[in-house]
C-alpha positions in Angstrom: 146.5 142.6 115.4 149.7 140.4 114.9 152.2 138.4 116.4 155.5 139.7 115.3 156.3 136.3 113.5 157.5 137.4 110.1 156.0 135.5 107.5 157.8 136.4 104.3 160.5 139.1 103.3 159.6 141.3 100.4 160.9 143.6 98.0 160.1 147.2 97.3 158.9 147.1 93.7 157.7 151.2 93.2 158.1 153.6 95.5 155.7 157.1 95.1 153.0 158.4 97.5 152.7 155.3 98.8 154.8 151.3 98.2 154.3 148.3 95.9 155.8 145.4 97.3 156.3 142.1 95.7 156.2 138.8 97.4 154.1 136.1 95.3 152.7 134.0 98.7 151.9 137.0 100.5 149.9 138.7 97.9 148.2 135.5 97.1 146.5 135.6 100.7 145.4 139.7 100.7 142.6 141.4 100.4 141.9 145.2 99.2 141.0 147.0 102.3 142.4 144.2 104.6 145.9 144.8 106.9 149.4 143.7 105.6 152.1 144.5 108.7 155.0 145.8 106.3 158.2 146.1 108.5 155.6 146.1 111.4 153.6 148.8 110.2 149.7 147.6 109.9 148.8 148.7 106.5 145.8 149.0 104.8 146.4 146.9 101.1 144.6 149.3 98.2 145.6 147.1 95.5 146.4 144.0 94.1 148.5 143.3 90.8 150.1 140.0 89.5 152.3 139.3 92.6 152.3 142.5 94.3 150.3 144.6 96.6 150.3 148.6 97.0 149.7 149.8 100.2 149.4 154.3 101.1 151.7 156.0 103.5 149.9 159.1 105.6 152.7 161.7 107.0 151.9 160.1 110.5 153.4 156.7 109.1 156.4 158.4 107.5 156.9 160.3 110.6 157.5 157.4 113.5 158.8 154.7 110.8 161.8 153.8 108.8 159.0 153.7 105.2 159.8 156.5 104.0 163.5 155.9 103.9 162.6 152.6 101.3 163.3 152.9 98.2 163.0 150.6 95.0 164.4 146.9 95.5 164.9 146.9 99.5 163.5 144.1 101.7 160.7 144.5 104.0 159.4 142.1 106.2 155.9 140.9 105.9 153.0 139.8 108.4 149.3 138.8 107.6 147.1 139.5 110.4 146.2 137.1 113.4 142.9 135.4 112.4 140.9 133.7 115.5 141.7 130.3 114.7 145.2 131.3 114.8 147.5 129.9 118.1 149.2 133.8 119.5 153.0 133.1 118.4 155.4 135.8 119.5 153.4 138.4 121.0 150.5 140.6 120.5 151.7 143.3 118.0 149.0 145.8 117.2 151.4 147.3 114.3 151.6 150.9 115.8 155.1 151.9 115.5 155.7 154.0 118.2 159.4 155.3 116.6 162.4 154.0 115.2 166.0 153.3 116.8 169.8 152.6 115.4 171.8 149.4 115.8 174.2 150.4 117.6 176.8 147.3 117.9 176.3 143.6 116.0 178.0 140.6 117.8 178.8 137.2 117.2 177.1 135.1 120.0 177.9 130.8 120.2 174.4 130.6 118.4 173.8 133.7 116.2 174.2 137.0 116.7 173.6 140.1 119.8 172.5 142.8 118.2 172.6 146.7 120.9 170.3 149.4 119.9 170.1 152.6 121.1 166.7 153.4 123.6 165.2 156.5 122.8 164.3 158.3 125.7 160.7 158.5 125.3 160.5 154.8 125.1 163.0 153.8 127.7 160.1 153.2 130.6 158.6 150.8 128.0 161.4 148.7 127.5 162.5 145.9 130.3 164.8 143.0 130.3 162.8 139.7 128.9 160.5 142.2 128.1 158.2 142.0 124.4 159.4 143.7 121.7 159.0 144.3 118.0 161.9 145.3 115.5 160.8 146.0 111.7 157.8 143.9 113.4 160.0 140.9 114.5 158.8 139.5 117.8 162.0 139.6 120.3 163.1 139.4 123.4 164.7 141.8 125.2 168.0 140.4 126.6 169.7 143.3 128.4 168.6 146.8 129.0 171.8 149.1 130.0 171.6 153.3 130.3 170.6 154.3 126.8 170.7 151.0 125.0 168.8 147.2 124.7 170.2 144.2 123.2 168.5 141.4 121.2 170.0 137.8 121.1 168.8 136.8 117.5 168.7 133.1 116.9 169.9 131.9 112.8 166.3 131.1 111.7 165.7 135.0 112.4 168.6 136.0 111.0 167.8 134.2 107.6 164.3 134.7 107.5 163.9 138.5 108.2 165.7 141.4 107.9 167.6 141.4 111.2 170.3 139.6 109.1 171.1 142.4 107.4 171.7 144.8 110.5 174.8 146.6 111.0 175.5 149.7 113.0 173.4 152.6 112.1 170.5 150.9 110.4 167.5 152.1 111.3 164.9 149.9 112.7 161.1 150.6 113.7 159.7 149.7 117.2 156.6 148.9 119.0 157.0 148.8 122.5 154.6 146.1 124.4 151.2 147.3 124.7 150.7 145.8 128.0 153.8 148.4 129.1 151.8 151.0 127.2 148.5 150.7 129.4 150.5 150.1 132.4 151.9 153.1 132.3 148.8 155.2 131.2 147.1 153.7 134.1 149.4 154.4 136.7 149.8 158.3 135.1 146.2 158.3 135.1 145.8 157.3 138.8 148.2 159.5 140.0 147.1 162.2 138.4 
């Protein structure tokens, strides 16, 4: 479980069957076989080298996330799971990507930036205005929802401290949807069913 509050941003070091990512605190604070959330995937961490971690990528992963599109040198944001004596920050973030989404439009707003993405269809019932959600694992607010779109304000500590700085139309960018919405919605289907 996490919170969507991005703790570090980190680099692709080696990319093959699986990632090494480098980031010096974050390493320091992992342990083989416990969960890193990379880009807001929860990952299992099956190794541990100098300051970087390796983590394994199953065709399910590569499938509903932007991972397999990383190569060598990009930035990932980072998230160590919420331990107990932990205050909930953000929201609860289980780190199930349920797809990914393009940026469709980046504007300047009086205090940062509005950023539009496009709503997948099969996620549009999930998605509400001041809603939960995550973006590369970045806990957000949903602003607006309009037809086949959402928009994010994003404040400048979240523009310089994860990868949301670096959007621009047509990058692609996971998302959980809130996991209350999820069993809401399985409930009712359920009920009526």
């Amino acid at each position: 479980m996490f919170t969507g509050i991005v703790a570090a941003v980190g680099r692709v070091a080696e990319r093959g069957p699986g990632l090494v990512v480098d980031e010096p605190t974050t390493v320091a604070q992992l342990q083989v076989g416990g969960s890193v959330a990379v880009n807001g995937v929860c990952l299992t961490v099956v190794g541990k080298r100098g300051t970087t971690f390796s983590v394994e990528l199953v065709p399910e992963t590569l499938r509903r996330s932007n991972l397999g599109r990383l190569g060598q040198g990009d930035p990932v944001n980072l998230e160590l799971p919420l331990r107990l004596v932990d205050g909930l920050d953000g929201h609860l973030v289980q780190g199930h990507v349920d797809g990914t989404t393009e940026v469709v439009e980046v504007r300047p707003a009086e205090l940062g930036r509005e950023v539009r993405f496009a709503l997948p269809r099969e996620l549009a019932p999930y998605v509400a205005e001041k809603g939960s959600i995550a973006l590369d694992g970045t806990s957000l607010t949903v602003a607006g929802v309009e037809g086949d779109s959402f928009t994010v304000a994003l404040i400048p500590h979240t523009l310089s401290h994860t990868l949301a700085g670096g959007y621009a139309p047509g990058t692609l960018v996971n998302v959980e949807v809130d996991v209350v919405a999820r069993y809401v919605e399985r409930l009712l289907r359920w009920r009526s069913g």
